[in-house]
N, C-alpha and C positions, 0 to 999 in steps of 0.2 A: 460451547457457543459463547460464554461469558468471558471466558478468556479469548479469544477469537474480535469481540466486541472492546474488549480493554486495548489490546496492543493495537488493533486498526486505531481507535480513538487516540495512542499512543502517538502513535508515526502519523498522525494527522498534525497534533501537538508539536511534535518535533519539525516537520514541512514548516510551519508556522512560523516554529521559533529560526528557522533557520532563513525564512525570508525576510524577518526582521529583525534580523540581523546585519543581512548582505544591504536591505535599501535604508538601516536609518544611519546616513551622515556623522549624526555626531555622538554614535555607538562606533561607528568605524575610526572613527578618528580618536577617540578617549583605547578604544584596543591598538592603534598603531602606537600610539603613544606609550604605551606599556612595552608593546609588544621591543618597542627601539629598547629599554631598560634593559631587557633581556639577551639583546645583542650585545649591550654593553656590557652585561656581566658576564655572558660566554667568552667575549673578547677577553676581559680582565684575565680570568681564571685561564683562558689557550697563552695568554703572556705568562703570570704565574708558573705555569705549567713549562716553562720554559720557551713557546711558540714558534716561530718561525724569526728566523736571523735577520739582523737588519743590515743592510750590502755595505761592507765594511768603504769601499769603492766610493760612496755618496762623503762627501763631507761638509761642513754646513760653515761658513764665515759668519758670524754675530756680529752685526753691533747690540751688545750687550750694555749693562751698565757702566763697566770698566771699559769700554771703549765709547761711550758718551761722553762718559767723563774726560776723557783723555780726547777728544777732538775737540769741546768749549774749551780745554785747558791750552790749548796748541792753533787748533783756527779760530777759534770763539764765534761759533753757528752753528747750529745746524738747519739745514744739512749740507754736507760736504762740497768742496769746490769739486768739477767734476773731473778735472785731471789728476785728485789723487786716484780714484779710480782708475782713469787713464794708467796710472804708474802701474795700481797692483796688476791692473790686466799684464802688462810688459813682463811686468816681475812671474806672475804664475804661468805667461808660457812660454820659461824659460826649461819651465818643467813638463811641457807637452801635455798640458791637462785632456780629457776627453769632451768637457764641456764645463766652461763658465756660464753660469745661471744668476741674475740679476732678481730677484724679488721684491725688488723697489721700480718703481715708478719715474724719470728721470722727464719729471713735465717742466714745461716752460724753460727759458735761458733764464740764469740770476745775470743781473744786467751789470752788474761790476764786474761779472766773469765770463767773458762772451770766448776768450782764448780756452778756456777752460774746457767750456762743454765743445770747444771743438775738436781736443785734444780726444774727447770719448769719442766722438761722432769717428776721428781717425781711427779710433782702434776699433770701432764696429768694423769700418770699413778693411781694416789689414786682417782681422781674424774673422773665419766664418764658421767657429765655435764657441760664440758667444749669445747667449742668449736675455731678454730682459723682457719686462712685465709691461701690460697697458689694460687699463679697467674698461668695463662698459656700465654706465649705471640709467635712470633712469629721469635726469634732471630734467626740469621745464625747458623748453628754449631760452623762455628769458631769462637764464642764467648762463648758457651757452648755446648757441648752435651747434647741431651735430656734423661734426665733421665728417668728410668724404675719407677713405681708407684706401690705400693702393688691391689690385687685387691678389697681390704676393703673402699678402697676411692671412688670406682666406684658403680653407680646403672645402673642396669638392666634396657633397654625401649625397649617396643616395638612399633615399632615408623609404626601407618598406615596412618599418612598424606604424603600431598604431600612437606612438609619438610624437608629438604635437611641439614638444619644446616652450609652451607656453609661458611655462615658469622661465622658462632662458631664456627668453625676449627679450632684449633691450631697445632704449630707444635714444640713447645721448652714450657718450664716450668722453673718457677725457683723457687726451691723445698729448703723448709724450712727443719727445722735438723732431720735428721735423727732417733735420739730419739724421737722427737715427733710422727714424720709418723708409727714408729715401736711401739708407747705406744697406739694409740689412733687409730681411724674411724672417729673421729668427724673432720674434715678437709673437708673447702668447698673451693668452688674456689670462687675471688671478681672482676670476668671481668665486665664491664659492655656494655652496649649500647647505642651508642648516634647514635641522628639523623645526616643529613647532616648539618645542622644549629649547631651544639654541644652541644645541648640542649638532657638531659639523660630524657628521656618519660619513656623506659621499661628497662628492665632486663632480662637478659636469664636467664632461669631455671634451665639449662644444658650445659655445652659446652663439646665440643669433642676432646680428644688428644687421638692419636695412636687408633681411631676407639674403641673409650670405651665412656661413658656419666661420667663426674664428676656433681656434685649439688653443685648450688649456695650456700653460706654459709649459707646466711639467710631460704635457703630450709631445706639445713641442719639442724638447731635449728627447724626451723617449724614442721619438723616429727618428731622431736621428741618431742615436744608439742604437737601433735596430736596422739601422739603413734603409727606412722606409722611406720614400720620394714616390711615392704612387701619387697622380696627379687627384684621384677621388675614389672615395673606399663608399663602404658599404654600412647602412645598421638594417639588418635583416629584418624577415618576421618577427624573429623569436628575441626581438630587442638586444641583439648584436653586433656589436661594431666591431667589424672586420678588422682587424689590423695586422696582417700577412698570417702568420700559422696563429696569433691568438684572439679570440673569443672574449672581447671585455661585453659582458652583460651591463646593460643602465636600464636602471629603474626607471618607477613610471614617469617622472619628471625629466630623465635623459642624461642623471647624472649615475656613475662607476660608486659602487657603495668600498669604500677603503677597507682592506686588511689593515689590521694596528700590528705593531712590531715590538710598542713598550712603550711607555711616559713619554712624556719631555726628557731631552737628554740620550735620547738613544740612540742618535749618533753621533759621528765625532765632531765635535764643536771650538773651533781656533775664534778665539777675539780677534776683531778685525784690525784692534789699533796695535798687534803685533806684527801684523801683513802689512800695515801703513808704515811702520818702523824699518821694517826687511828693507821693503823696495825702495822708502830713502836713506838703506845703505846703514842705519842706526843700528845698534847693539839693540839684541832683544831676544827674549826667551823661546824664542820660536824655532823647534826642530822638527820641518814634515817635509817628506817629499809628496808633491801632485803628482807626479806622475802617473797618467790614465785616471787621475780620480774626477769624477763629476761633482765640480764646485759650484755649492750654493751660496748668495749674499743672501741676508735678510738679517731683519731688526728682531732682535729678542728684548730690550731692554723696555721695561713696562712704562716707561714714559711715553714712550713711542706707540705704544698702543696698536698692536700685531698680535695680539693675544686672542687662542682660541680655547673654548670648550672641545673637547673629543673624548668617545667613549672614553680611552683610558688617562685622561685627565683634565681637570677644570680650567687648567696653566698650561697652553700647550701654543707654540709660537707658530705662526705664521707658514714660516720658511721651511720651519721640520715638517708641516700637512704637505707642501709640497713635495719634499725631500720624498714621504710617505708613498705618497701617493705615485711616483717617480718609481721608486722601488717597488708599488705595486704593479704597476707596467713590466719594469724588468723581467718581473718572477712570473710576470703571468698569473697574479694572485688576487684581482679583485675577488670581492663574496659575489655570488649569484645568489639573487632570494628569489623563492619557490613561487611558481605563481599564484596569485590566490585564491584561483579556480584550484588547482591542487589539493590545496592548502586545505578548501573546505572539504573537499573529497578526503582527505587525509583526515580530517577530522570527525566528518559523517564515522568513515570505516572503525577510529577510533572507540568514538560514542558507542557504535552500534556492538563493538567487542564488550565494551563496560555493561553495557546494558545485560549482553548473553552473559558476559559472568554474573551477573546481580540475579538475575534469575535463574539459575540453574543452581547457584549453590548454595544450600539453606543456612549456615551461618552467618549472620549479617557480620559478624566478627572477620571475617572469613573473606566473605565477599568484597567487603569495603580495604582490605588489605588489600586484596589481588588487583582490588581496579586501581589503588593507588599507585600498584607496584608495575599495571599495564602502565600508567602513564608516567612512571618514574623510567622505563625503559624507554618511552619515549623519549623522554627530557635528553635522557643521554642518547639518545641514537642525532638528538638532535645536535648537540652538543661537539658529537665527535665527526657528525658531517659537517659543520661549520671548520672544525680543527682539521682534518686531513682532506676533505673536497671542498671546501670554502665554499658551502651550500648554505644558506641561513635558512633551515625550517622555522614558521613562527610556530610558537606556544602557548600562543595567549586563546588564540581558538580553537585549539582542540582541548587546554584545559574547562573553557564556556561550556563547550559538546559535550564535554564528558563529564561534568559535574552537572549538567542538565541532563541529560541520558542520566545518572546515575539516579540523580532523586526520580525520574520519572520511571528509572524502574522499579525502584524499592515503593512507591506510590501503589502502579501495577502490582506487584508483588504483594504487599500489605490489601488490597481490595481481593484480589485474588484468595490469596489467605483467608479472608476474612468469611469470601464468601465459601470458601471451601468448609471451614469452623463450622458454618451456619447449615452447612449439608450434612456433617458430620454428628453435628450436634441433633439436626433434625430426623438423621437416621438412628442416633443413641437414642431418640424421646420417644419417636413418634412411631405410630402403626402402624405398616404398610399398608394395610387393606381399608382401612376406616379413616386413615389420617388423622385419627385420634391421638392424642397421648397415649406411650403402652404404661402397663402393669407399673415398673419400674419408677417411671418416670410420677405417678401415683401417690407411691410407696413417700415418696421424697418428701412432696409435696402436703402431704395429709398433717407429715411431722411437722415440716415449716410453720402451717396454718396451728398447729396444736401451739406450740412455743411462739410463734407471735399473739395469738388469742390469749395466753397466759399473761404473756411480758405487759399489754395494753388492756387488758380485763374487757374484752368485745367477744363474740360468740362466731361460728360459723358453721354449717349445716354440709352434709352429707347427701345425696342422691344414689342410691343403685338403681339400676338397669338392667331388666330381664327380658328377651325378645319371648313371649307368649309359644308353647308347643316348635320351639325353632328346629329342634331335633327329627319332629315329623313333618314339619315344610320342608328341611332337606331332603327326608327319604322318600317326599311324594315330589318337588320340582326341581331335584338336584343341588348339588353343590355351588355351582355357578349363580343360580338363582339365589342360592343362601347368602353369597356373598353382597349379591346385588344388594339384598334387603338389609344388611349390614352396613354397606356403604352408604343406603339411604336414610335408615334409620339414624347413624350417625350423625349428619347432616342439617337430619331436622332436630336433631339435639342442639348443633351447636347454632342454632338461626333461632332459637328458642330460650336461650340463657346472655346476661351478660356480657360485654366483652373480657372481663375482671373476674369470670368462671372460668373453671379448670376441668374440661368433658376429656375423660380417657377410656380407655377399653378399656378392662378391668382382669377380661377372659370369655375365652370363647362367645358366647352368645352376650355376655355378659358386659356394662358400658357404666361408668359412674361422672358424677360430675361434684364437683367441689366449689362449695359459696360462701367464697369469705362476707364477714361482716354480715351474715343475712342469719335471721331469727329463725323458730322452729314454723310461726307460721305463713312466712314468707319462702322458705322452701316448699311447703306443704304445697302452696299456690302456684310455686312452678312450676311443680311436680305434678299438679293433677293439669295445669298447660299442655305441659309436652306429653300426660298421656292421649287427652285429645286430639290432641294433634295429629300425635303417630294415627292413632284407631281413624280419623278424617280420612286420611291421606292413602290413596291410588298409590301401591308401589310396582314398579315397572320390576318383571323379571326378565330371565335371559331368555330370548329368542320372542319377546315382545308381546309377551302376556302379560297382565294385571292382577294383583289382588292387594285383600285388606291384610293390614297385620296389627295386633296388638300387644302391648306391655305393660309388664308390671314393675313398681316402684318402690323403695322403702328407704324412708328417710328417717335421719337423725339428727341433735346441733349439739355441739360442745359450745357449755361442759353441760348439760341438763343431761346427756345421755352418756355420760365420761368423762373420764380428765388421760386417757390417750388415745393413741392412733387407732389401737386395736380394740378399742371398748368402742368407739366412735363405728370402726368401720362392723364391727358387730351386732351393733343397735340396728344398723341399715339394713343387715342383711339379712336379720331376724324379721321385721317388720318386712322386705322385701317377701319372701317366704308365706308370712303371714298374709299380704295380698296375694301370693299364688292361689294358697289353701282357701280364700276365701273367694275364688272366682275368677281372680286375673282379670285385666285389663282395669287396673283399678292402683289407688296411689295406697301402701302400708302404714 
């Protein structure tokens, strides 16, 4: 029943801890925040480990340092007039790229160069494998009005999760030229997403101005890699967006959480002022063929200020999150994280397994191994469904669960124990019929009292106990009855003496009691108490008859009657005796 009362009270504890868990705010957020640390270091260690390839096919154009340097050295501005651009577009599809990708922003006309920007606006218009970037952000008006957007820039969703897109709301734009937007569709937006730590995990797919979906740039290139022109797709229940046979999952904000591939640098990276040398015809180190490769511009040079945190680095540009994230598409590789309704089910089941090992196996050496080792197999179950199913189990709460379950069962355990000790102990002392102290427990006790009375020079006094003719009460109202008057006499022994006396059964009829710190004639007076007492007192036998019963007593006190256990208990049981012989019912 005690245990039955401990584990209910347990899994109450545990209900508890688990709903305040799931409703306080900024317990969920201090665990998400960890919980991101942990994808980052899975991520690290699946790179390490060699990871998944990065599509040799993507290749990235830098303006880096050495190509900053070299256009203030040659046009002296940044940034560039727009028909070198214009040129390198001519120059790379000469080599039939599969898609030219812009990660720059080409707002406003520079007003000394109006030939220029129309030189690009032309080559939007000749090639419809070019693609280039436009922000949405979230400016006052009165710093710009929001512009109106053609509806060739927008896709069709029909959106049945419970996705709200909040965090991707915008409500200002700051809209590149005009030629471009009127020549081309191929225009993605390059917002992105960081966690609270500033570290960019995912990417939104989509964001929302004026209650329309625009697609991320890199989606943008991606359909059309896949030859996707569906006028309007889908994101399911199960927070999926459709994109012909694959399944990108977004989180609960609506953004694709990224596969990493490796640092900064991991893939192929040409300076741009080598491609600006090529295509006007200049001597220059550059040996690559484009052909079918999907080319990226964008700024790496940290003047420029295109620099991202990402799990697998602090340094990590712009233009290669997109390149990333592109190649995430490809492969069909975003991560899917588990839902959190799962997640706590996975951790309940967790807990509730550490719990069964903590109790079941009595080595706590033992125990605390095994539940380490259940949840080290976790770690790695989790670890390797993130590496070959691109599953992110979190860790953070089922480690909570299960080091809460753990102490809550070694608690259980330990109360358990404790009170078993206590039963254990109380069936090594005690008498079953009288609930007395037995014989044994006496024995122990008498010595204690002898060597403490010694070590402190104090005295303490002896009582025996003789139930009056108990041998012919049995043989005239039976057995049952004998025990009755045993149990009761017992009773009134210990309702009779201090709490700091020691009443045990001694033997058979026979019952003593132990008084520390009490004189020869301060026992004597207890002694002749509890004979009145008993001799008063109505005792009930079996089958609900009545009688009197009486006792004899014989006291002694160390050291006046002894200096050990067995002169002490012999003085008692002399003068016990000696009230027999002298009439009984009377103190020795």
């Amino acid at each position: 029943m005690f245990k039955k009362i401990l584990y209910t009270i347990g899994l109450i504890i545990f209900g508890v801890f688990i709903f305040l868990i799931v409703k306080n705010a900024n317990l969920n957020s201090f665990i998400d925040a960890v919980e991101n640390r942990t994808f980052d270091l899975r991520q690290g260690i699946i790179i390490k480990e060699g990871g998944k390839k990065a599509n040799s096919d993507i290749v990235i154009i830098a303006v880096d340092d050495a190509t900053y340097e070299y256009i203030l050295g040659n046009y002296g501005e940044w940034p560039l007039p727009r028909d070198v651009y214009a040129n390198i577009i001519n120059y790379l599809e000469n080599y039939s790229p599969r898609a030219i990708a812009f990660d720059m922003m080409f707002v406003k006309s520079l007003k000394s160069k109006n030939n220029a920007d129309l030189a690009l606006i032309n080559a939007f218009k000749k090639y419809n494998n070019i693609f280039t970037a436009m922000n949405f952000d979230n400016q006052s008006n009165d710093l710009r009005i929001p512009p109106e957007l053609p509806d060739k820039l927008t896709i069709k969703i029909e959106n049945k999760s419970k996705i709200n897109f909040s965090d991707l709301t915008y409500t200002n734009c700051r809209k590149i030229l005009d030629g471009i937007i009127n020549s081309t569709s191929n225009i993605g937006i390059i917002n992105v997403s960081r966690s609270d730590d500033g570290v960019l995990r995912k990417m939104p797919l989509v964001v929302k101005y004026k209650d329309k979906f625009y697609p991320q740039l890199a989606l943008k290139v991606g359909m059309n890699f896949l030859g996707e022109n569906d006028e309007s797709y889908e994101i399911d229940k199960n927070s999926n967006f459709n994109l012909g046979d694959r399944k990108i999952f977004l989180d609960k904000d609506g953004s694709a959480i990224i596969n990493w591939y490796g640092p900064a640098g991991t893939y192929t990276y040409i300076p741009m002022y080598q491609l600006i040398k090529a295509a006007n015809g200049e001597k220059t180190e550059l040996n690559y063929d484009f052909s079918n490769k999907i080319i990226y511009f964008g700024t790496t040079a940290s003047s420029l200020f295109d620099i991202k945190t990402v799990p697998t680095g602090k340094i990590y540009p712009g233009v290669e999150i997109q390149a990333t994230f592109l190649n995430n598409l490809i492969d069909n590789n975003f991560i899917r994280k588990v839902n959190r309704g799962y997640t706590l089910a996975l951790s309940i089941l967790l807990a509730l397994l550490i719990a069964s090992v903590v109790s079941r196996v009595s080595s706590a050496f033992t125990a605390s191994l095994m539940s380490l080792s259940t949840y080290f197999i976790y770690l790695l179950i989790s670890y390797y469904a993130m590496k070959f199913g691109n599953l992110w189990l979190e860790v953070i709460y089922p480690l909570i669960f299960s080091i809460f379950a753990f102490t809550c069962a070694y608690i259980i355990k330990y109360l358990i124990k404790s009170r078993d000790f206590e039963l254990q102990y109380k069936l090594a002392t005690t008498d079953g019929l009288t609930e007395l102290y037995n014989h044994r427990y006496f024995q122990e006790q008498i010595r204690m009292q002898v060597e403490q009375s010694k070590r402190y020079n104090t005295s303490f006094s002896l009582i025996i106990i003789d139930i009056d003719f108990f041998k012919k009460f049995n043989d005239t109202f039976g057995h049952q009855s004998g025990d009755a008057v045993l149990r009761e006499v017992a009773q009134t022994l210990k309702k009779n003496v201090r709490s700091t006396d020691i009443v045990c059964r001694y033997g058979g009829e026979e019952m003593s009691i132990i008084l520390p710190n009490t004189t020869k004639d301060e026992a004597f007076s207890t002694a002749q108490k509890i004979c009145n007492r008993v001799a008063s007192k109505k005792f009930k036998l079996f089958g609900g008859k009545e009688t009197n019963v009486t006792i004899s007593l014989g006291v002694s006190t160390f050291p006046a009657d002894g200096e050990s256990a067995v002169d002490i208990i012999e003085a008692a049981d002399k003068r016990l005796y000696n009230a027999k012989n002298n009439g009984r019912n009377q103190v020795g």
